[in-house]
Every structure is written in structure tokens, then in C-alpha cells.
Backbone as JSON, one array per atom type, in Angstrom:
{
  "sequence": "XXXXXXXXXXXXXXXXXXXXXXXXXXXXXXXXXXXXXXXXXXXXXXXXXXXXXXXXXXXXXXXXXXXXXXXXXXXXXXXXXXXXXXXXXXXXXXXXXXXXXXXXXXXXXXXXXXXXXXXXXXXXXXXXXXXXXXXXXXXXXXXXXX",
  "N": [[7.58, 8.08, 26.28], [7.53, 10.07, 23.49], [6.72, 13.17, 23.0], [5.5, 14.13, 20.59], [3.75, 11.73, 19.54], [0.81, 10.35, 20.8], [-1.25, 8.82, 23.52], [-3.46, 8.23, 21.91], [-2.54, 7.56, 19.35], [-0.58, 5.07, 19.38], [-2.38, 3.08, 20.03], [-4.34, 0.66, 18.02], [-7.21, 1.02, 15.69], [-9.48, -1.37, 16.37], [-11.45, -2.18, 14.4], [-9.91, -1.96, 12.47], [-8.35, -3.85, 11.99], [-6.87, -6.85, 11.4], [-8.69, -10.57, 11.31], [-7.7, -12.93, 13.86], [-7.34, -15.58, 12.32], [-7.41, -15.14, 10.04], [-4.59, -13.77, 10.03], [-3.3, -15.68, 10.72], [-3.46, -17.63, 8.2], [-1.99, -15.77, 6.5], [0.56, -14.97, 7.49], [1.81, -17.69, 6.89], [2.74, -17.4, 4.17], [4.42, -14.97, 3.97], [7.4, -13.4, 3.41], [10.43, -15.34, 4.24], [11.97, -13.9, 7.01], [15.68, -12.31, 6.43], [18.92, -13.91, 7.93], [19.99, -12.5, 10.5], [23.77, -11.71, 11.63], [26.88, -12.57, 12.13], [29.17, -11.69, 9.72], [26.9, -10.64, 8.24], [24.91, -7.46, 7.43], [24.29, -5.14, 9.71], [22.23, -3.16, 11.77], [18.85, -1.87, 11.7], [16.44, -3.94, 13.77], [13.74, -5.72, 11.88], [10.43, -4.65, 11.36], [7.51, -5.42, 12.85], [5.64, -7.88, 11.53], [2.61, -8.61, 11.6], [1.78, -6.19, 12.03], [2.76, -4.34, 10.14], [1.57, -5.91, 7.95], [-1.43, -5.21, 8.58], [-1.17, -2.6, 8.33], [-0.71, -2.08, 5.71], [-2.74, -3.55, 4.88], [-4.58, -1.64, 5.09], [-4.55, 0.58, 3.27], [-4.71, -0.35, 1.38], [-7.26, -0.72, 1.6], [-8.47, 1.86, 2.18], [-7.17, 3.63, 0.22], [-5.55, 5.58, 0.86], [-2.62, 7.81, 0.81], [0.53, 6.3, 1.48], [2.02, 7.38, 3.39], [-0.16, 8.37, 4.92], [-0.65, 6.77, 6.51], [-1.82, 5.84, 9.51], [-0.08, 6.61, 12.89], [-0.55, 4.51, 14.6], [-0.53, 1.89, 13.1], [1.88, 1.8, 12.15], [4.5, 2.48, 10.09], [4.48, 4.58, 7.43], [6.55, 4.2, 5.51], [7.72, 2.16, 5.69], [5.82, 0.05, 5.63], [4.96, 0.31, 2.69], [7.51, -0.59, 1.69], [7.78, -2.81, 2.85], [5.58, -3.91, 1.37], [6.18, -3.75, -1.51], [8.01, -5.17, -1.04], [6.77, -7.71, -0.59], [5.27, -8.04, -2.77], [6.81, -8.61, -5.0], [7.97, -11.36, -4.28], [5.78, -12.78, -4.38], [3.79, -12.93, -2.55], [1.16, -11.62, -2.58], [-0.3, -12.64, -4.71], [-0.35, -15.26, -3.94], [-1.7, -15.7, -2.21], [-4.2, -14.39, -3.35], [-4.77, -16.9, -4.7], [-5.27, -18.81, -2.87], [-7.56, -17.69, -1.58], [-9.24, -17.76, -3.19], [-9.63, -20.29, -3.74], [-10.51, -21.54, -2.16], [-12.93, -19.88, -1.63], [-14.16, -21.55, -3.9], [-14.57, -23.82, -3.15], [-16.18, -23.78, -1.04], [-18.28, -22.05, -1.82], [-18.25, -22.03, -4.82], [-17.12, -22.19, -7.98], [-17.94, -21.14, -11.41], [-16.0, -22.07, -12.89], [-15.85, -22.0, -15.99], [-16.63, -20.25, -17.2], [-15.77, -18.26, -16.77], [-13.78, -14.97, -17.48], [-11.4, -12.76, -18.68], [-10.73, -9.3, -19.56], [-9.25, -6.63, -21.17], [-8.1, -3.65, -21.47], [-5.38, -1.18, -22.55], [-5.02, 1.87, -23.01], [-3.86, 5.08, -24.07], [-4.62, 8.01, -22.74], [-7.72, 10.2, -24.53], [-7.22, 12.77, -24.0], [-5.01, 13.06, -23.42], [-3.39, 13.34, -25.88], [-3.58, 15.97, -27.01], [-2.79, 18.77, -26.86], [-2.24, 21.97, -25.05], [-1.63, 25.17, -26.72], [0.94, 27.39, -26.65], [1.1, 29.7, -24.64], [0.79, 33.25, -24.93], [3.26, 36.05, -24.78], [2.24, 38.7, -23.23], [3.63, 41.17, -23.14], [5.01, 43.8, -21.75], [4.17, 45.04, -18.44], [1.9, 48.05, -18.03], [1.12, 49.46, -16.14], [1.69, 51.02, -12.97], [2.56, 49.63, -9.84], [0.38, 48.97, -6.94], [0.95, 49.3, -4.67], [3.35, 50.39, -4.19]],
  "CA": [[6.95, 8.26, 24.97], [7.76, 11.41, 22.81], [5.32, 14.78, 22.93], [4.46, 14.27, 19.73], [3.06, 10.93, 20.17], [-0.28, 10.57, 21.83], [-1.58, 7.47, 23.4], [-4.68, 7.23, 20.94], [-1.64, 7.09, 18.09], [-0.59, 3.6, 19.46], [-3.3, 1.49, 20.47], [-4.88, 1.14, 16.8], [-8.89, 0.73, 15.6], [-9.88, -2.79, 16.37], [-12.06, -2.43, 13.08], [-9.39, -2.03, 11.19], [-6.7, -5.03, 12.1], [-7.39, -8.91, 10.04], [-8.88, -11.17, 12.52], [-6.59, -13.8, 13.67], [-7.13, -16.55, 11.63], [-6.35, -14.55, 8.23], [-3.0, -13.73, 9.89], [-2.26, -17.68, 10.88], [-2.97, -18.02, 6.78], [-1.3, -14.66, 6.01], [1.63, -15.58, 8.12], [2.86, -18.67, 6.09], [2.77, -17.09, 2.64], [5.14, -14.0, 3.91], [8.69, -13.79, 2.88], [11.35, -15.14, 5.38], [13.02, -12.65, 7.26], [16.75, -12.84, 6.19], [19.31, -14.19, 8.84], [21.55, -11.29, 10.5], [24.81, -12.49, 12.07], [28.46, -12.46, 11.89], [29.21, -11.36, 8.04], [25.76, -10.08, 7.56], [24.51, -6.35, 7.43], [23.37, -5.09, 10.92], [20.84, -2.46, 11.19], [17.48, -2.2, 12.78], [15.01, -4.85, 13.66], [12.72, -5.37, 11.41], [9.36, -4.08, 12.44], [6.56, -6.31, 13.34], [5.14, -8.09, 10.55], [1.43, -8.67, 11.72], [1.18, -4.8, 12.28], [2.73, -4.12, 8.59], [0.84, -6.04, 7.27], [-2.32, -4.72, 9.06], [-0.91, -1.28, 8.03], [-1.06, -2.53, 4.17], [-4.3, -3.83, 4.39], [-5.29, -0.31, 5.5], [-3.47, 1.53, 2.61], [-5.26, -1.4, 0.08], [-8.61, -1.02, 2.16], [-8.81, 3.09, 2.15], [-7.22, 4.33, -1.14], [-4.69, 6.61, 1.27], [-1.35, 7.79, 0.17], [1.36, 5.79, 1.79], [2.85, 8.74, 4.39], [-1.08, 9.34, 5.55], [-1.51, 5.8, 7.59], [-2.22, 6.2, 10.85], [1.15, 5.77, 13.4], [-0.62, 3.27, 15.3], [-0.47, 0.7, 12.03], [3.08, 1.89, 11.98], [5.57, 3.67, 9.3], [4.31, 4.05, 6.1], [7.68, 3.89, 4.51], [7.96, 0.61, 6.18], [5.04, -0.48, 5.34], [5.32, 0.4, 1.53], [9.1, -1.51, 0.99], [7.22, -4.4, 2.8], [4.6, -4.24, 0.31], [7.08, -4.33, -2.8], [8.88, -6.94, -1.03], [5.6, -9.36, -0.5], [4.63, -8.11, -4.52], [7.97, -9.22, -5.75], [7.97, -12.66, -3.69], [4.56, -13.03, -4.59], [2.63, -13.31, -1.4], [-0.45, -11.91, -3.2], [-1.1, -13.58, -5.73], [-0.69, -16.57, -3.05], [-3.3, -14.72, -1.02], [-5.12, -14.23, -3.98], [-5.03, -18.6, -4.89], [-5.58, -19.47, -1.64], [-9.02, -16.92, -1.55], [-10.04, -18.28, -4.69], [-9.58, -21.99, -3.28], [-11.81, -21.44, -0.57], [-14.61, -19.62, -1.91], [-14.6, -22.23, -4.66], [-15.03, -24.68, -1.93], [-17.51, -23.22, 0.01], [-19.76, -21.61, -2.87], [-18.29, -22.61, -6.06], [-17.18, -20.79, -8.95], [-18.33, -21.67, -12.34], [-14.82, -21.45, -14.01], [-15.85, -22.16, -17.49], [-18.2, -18.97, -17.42], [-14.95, -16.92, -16.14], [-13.2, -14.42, -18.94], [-10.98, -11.33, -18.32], [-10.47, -8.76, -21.09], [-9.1, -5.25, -20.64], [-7.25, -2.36, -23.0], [-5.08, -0.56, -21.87], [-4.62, 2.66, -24.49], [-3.5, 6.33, -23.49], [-6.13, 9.01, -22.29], [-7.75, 11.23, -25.74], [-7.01, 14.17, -23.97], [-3.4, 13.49, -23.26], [-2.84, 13.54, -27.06], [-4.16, 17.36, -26.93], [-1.72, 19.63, -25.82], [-2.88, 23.25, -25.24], [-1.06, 26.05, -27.53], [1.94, 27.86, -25.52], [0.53, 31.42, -24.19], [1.79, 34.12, -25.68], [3.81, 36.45, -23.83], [1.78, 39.88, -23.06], [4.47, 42.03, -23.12], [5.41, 44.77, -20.99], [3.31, 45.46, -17.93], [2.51, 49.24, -18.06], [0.69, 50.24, -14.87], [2.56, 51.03, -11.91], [1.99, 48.52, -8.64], [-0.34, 49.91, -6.34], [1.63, 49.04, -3.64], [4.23, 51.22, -3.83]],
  "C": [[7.16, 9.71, 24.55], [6.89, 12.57, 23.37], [4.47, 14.31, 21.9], [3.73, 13.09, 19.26], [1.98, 10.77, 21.25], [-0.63, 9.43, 22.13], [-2.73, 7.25, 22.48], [-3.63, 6.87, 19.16], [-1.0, 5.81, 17.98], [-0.98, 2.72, 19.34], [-4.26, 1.97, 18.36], [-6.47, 0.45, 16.82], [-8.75, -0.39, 15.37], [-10.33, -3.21, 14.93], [-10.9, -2.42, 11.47], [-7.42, -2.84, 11.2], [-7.82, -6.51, 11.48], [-7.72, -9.07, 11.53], [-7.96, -12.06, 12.89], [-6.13, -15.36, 13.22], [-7.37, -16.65, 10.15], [-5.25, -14.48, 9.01], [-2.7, -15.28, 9.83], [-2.34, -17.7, 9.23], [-1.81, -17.31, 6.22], [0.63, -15.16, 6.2], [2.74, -16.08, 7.53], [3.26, -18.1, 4.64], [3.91, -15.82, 2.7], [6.72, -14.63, 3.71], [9.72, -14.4, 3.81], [12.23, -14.39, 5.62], [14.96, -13.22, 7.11], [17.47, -12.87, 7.56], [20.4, -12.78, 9.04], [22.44, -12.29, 11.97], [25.8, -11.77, 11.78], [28.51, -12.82, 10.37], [27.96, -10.81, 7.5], [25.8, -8.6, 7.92], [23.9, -6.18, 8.93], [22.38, -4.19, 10.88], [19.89, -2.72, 11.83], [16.59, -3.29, 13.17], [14.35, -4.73, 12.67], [11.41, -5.31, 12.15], [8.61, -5.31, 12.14], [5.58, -6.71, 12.27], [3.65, -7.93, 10.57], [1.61, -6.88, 11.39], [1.47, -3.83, 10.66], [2.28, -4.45, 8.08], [-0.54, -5.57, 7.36], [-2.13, -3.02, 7.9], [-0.95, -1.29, 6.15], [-2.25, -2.52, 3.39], [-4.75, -2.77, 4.16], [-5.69, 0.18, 4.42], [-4.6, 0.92, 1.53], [-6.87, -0.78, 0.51], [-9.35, 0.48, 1.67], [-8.51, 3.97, 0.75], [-5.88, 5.28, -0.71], [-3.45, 6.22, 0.54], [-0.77, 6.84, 1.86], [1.59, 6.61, 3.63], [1.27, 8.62, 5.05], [-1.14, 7.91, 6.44], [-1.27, 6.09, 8.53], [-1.19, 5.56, 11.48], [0.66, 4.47, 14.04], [-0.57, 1.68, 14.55], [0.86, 1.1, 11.61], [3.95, 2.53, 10.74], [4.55, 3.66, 8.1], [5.2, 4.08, 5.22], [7.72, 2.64, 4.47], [6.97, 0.05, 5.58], [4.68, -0.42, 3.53], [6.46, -0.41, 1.15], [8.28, -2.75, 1.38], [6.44, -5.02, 1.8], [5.26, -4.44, -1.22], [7.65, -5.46, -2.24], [7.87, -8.48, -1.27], [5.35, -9.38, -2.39], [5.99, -8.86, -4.89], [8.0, -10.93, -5.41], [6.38, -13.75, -3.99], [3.77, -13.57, -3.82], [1.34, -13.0, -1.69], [-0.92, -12.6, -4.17], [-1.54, -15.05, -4.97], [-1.65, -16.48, -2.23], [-4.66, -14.84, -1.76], [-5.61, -15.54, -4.61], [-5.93, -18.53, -3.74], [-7.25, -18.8, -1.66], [-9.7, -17.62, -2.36], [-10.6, -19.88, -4.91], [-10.79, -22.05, -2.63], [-12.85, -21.28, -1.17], [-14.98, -20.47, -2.89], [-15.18, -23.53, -4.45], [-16.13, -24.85, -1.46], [-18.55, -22.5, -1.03], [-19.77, -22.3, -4.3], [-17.85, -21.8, -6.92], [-17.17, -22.05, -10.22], [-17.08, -21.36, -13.63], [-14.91, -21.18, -15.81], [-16.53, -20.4, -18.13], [-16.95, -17.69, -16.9], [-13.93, -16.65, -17.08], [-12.81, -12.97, -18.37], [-10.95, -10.63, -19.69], [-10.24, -7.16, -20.39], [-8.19, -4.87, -21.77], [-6.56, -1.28, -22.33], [-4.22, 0.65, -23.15], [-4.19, 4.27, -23.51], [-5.21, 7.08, -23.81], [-6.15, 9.89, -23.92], [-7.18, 12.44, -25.37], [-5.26, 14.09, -23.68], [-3.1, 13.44, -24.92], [-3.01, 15.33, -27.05], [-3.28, 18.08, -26.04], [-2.2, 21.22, -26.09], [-1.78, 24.24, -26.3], [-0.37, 26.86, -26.2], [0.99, 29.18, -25.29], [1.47, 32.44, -24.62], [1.8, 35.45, -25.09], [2.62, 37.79, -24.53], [1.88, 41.31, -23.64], [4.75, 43.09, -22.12], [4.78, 44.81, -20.0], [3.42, 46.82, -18.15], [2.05, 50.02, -16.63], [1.81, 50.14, -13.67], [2.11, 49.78, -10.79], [1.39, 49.14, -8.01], [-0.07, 49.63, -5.02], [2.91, 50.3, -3.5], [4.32, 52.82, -4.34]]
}
């Protein structure tokens, strides 16, 4: 193992991996990994889906930039392209059915009574641009450094 690798950078916080029967759902809804072979692109493994996706959740869960997740939930480059790849393929929104199934199941939702509405306009103050600064001119004191 490297130097700059420590063992508490591997093993990752229990509290913060899915349990394992969101991944068995999670699982089916991810993209299939493409086939490599003879005529295909070679190139690395891909990394370990459970643990990218874990490393996602994180990212979704905490608010952090990308680069700050913790190595033991693995790259966060990696874990960012995965996350455009699932948005593009649309594994959340299938995440986000499937959730919506359930709890409608098990509690109910009163669809008729459900209404989105949002606006999406530019900030007042970004119209407001400050006035340029206007140059000084000359300094005249000496530096007091030298």
C-alpha cells in the first residue's frame, strides 16, 4: 500500500454506505457495463460499481465538491463521469419512480393534491454592475522597504 495511503482511508464509514437491499434495487436500474474484447477499446477496469455509487450517494448526501470525497468511497473523478453516465441513462429518475411506487404503496400519496411550480429568472443584483475604478494615478511615496 502507498505512504500516502493510510489504512483508515480504505475501510470506509459503515454510516455512510446504502444498506444492501437498496443496492439489490439500485443494481438493476444501472447502466450495463460495455463489452471489452477483440476490436474494442482496452483500458482500465472499471471500478466497482456498489462503491461508486456509495461514493455518489455521499457527494448527493453532504453537498461536497466532487475532488473532496473521502478515498475510501473511491475517486471522485470516477465517481462524477459515473454520475453523468447514470443522469444521461436515466437511472435516477428510475430511482426516483421506483421510490415514489413504494411509498405510495406503503403510505399513499394523494396525487390529485400534488402541483409543482417554479421560476427560474436571473439574480437582481447580477443586472447591477459596479462602475470601473478609476485609476489613482501615480504612486508618489517611496516604498519603505527599500
Amino acid at each position: 500500500m502507498p505512504a500516502t495511503i493510510k489504512d483508515n482511508d480504505v475501510k470506509p464509514d459503515p454510516a455512510w454506505l446504502m444498506p444492501q437491499a437498496m443496492w439489490e434495487e439500485i443494481r438493476a436500474l444501472l447502466p450495463q457495463e460495455k463489452p471489452k474484447g477483440k476490436g474494442t477499446k482496452g483500458g482500465r477496469p472499471r471500478a466497482e460499481a456498489r462503491r461508486t455509487m456509495d461514493g455518489i450517494f455521499y457527494v448527493l448526501r453532504t453537498g461536497c465538491q466532487w475532488k473532496a470525497l473521502p478515498r475510501s468511497l473511491g475517486s471522485g473523478s470516477t465517481a462524477h463521469d459515473y454520475f453523468v453516465e447514470c443522469l444521461r441513462e436515466g437511472v435516477f429518475e428510475r430511482l426516483w419512480r421506483l421510490g415514489l411506487e413504494r411509498y405510495d404503496v406503503a403510505k399513499g400519496i394523494e396525487w390529485q393534491w400534488q402541483a409543482m411550480d417554479g421560476v427560474m429568472t436571473k439574480s437582481p443584483l447580477v443586472a447591477r454592475r459596479r462602475a470601473p475604478t478609476r485609476p489613482t494615478g501615480p504612486r508618489r511615496a517611496r516604498s519603505a522597504c527599500c
